[in-house]
C-alpha positions as CSV (number, residue, x, y, z in Angstrom):
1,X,9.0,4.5,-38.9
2,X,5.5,5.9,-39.2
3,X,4.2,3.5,-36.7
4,X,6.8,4.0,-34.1
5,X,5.8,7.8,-34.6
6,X,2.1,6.7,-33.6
7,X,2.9,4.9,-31.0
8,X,5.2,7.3,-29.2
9,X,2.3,10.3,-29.6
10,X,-0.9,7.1,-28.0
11,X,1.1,5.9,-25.7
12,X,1.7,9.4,-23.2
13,X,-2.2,9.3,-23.3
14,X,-2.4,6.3,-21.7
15,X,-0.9,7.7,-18.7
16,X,-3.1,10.8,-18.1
17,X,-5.3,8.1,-15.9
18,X,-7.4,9.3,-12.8
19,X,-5.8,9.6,-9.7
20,X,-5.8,6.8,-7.1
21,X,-8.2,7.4,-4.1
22,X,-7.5,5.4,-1.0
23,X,-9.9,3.2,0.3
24,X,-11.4,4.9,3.9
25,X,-11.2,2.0,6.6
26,X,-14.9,1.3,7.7
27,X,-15.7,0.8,11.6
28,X,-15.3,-2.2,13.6
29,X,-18.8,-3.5,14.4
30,X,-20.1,-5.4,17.2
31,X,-20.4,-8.7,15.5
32,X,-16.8,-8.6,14.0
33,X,-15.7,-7.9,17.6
34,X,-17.7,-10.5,18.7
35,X,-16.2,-12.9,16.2
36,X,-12.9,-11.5,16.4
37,X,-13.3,-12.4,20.9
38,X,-14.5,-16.1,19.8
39,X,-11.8,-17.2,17.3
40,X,-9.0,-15.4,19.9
41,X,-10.5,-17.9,22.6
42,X,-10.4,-20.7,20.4
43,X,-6.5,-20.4,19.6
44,X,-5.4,-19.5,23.1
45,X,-7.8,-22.9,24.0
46,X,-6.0,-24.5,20.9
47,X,-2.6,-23.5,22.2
48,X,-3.5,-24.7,26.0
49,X,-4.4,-28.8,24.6
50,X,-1.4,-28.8,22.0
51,X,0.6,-27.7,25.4
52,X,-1.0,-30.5,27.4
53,X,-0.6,-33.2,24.8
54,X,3.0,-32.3,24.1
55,X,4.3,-31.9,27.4
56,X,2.9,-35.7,28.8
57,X,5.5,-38.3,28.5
């Protein structure tokens, strides 16, 4: 019984933790733009071929 008794009195502790702080979203930069430009290129380019070898019969 005793250690049910310590237990209940450590565990509410446990739960006094810090607050959570949300993460603040950084700004784009030029390069991830840039990188972002080049892959959306390369899937539309990607999607064009798949088109072209799909629709020849």
């Amino acid at each position: 019984m005793k250690p049910i008794l310590a237990l209940a009195l450590v565990l509410p502790t446990t739960a006094l933790a810090e607050a959570f702080d949300r993460p603040i979203p950084q700004p784009q930069t030029e390069a991830a733009e840039f990188w972002f430009f080049v892959g959306s290129v390369a899937l539309v380019l990607s999607l064009v071929a798949v088109q072209m070898l799909v629709s020849r019969r």
